[in-house]
C-alpha positions as CSV (number, residue, x, y, z in Angstrom):
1,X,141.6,195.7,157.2
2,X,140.8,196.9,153.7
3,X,137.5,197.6,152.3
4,X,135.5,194.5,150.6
5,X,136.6,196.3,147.6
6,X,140.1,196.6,148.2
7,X,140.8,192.8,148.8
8,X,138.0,191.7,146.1
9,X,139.7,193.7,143.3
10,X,143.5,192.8,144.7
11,X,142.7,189.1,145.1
12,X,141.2,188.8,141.3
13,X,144.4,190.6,140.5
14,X,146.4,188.5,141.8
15,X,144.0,185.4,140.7
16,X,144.6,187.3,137.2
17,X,148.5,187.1,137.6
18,X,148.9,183.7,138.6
19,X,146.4,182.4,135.7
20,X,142.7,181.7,135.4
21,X,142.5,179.4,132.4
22,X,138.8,179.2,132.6
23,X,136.1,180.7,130.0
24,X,132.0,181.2,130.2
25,X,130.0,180.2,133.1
26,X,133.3,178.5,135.1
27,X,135.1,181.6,134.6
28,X,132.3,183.6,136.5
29,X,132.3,180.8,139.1
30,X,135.9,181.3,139.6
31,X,135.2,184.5,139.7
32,X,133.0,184.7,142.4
33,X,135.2,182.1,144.5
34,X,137.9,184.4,144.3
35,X,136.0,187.5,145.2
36,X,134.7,185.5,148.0
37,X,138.3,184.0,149.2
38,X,140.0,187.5,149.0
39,X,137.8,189.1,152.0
40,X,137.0,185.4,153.6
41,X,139.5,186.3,156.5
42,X,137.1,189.4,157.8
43,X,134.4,187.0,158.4
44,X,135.9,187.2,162.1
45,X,134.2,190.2,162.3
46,X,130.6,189.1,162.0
47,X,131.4,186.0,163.9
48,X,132.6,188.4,166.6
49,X,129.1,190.0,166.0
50,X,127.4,186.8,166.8
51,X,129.7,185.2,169.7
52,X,131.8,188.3,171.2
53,X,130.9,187.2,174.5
54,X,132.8,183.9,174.4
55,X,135.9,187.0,174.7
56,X,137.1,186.0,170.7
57,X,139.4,188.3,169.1
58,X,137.5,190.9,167.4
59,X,139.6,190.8,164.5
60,X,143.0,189.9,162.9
61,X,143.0,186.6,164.8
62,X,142.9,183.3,163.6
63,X,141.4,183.9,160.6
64,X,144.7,186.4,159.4
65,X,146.8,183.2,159.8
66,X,148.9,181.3,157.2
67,X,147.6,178.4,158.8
68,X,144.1,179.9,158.0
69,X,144.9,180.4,154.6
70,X,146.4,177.6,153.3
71,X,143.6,174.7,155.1
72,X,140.6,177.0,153.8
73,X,143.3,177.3,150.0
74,X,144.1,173.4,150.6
75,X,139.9,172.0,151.2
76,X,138.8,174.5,148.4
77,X,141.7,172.9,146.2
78,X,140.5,169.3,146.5
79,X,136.6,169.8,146.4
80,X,137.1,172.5,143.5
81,X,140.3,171.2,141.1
82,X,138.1,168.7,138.8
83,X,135.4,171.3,138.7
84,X,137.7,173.7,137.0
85,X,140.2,171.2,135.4
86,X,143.6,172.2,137.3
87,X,145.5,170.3,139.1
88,X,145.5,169.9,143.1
89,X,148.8,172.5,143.5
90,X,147.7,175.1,140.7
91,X,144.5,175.1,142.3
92,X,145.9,175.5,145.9
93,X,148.4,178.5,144.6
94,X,146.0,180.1,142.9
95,X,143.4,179.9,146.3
96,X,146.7,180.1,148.4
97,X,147.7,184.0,146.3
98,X,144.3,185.2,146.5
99,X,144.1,185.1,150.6
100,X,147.6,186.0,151.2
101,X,146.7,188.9,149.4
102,X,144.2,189.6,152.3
103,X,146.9,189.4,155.0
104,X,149.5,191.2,152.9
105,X,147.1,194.7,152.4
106,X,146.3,193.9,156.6
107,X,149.7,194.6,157.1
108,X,150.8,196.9,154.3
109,X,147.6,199.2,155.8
110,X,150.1,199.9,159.1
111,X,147.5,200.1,161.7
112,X,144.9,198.6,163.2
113,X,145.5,195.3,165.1
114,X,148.7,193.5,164.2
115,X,148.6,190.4,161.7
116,X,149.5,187.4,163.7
117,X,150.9,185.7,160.3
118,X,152.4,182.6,162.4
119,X,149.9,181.9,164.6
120,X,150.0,179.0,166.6
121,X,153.8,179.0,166.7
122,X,154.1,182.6,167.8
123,X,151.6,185.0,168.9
124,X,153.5,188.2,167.6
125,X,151.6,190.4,165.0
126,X,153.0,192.5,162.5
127,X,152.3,195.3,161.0
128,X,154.2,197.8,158.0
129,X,155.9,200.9,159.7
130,X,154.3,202.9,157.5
131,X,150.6,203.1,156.0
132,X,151.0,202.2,152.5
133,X,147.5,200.5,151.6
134,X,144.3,202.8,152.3
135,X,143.1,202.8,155.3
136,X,139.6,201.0,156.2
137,X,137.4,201.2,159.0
138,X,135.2,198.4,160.8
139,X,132.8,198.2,163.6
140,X,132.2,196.1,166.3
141,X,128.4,195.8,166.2
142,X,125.9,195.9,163.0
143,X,124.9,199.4,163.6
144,X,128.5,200.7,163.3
145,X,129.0,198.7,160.2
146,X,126.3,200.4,158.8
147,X,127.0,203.7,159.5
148,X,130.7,203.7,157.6
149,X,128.9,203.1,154.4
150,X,128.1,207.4,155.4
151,X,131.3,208.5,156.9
152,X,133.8,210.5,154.6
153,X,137.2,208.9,155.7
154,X,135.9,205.1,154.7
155,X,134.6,206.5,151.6
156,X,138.0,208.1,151.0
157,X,139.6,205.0,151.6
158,X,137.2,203.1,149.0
159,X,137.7,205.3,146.9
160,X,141.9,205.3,146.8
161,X,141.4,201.2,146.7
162,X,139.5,201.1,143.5
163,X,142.0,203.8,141.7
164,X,144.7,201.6,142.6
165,X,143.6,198.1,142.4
166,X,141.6,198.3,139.4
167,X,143.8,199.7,136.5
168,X,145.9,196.4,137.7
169,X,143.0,194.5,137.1
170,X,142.3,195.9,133.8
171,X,145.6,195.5,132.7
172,X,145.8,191.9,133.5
173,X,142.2,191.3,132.1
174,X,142.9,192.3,128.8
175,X,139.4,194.2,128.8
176,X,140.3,198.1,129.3
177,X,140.5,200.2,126.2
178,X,142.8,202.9,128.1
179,X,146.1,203.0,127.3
180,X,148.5,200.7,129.7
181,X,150.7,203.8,130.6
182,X,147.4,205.5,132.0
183,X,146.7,202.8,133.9
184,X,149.8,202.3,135.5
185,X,150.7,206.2,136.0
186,X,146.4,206.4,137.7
187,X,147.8,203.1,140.4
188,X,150.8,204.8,141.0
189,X,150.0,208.2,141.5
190,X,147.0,207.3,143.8
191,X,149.1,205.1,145.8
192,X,151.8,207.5,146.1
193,X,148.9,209.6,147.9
194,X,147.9,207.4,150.1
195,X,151.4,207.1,151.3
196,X,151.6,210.6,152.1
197,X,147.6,211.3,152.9
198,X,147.7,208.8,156.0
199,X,151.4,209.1,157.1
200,X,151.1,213.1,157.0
201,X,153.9,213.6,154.7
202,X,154.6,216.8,153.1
């Protein structure tokens, strides 16, 4: 998994992209729904927390699914598109982008436990050969969860997610006053060394 921050800023991004035609206090709803939908899949972790002896998954299980995605995209869709005056299917692709953009930086990360993308139809997980999206850190009980919020390597990682997820984020939300260029050359750069700080390149 990513950080909270990694998937928060990359799912607005991509919320960005696709088009949020909203302004004042449903734009900060939107917002927050976003935010909300782009980590929604690592809820499996506290619900591990709570019911790990019923022998769940701990994570990347049902909640990393396509089929996940696009039920939790398809219910928020209905309840949500008169609320925020879009229709059913721009509603459901811009719900549908945000939390495929939680399953695409699960995979792109390269380790951890495989994303099981077509899950009931085949168990088979995948993951990126190579580690291109910082890696994150989780624990299995509250006190371990705590206790990454103090060790380096997850601050590291946090740290690498917000240097390349928010100049995309800026640039798409018309509200940075750096130059574009910057912004693109500060993404790239940091994700060119994340590729070679967690694949040990030269």
């Amino acid at each position: 998994m990513s950080s909270f921050v990694g998937h928060s800023l990359a799912g607005m991004s991509v919320a960005l992209a696709i088009g949020v035609n909203q302004t004042g206090r449903k734009r900060r709803g939107l917002v927050i729904i976003v935010a909300a939908l782009a980590v929604l899949p690592d809820i499996d972790v506290l619900v591990y927390l709570t019911f790990g002896a019923l022998g769940m998954t701990p994570h990347r299980g049902l909640t990393h699914t396509l089929l996940f995605a696009t039920m939790i995209s398809s219910a928020l869709a209905a309840i949500s598109r008169s609320y925020f005056a879009m229709t059913f299917c721009r509603a459901f692709l811009l719900f549908t982008g945000v939390m495929l953009s939680h399953l695409l930086l699960d995979y792109l990360m390269g380790c951890g436990p495989a994303v099981p993308f077509f899950w009931p139809l085949s168990n088979h997980g995948y993951l990126f050969p190579y580690k291109v999206a910082p890696t994150a850190y989780y624990g299995l009980s509250a006190t371990e969860l705590i206790s990454l919020l103090f060790y380096p390597p997850a601050i590291i990682g946090i740290l690498l997610e917000v240097l390349i997820f928010l100049p995309p984020f800026s640039i798409l939300s018309h509200k940075s006053t750096i130059p574009r260029w910057c912004l693109i050359a500060m993404s790239i750069i940091s994700l060119v060394c994340s590729i070679r700080m967690y694949n040990r390149l030269p």
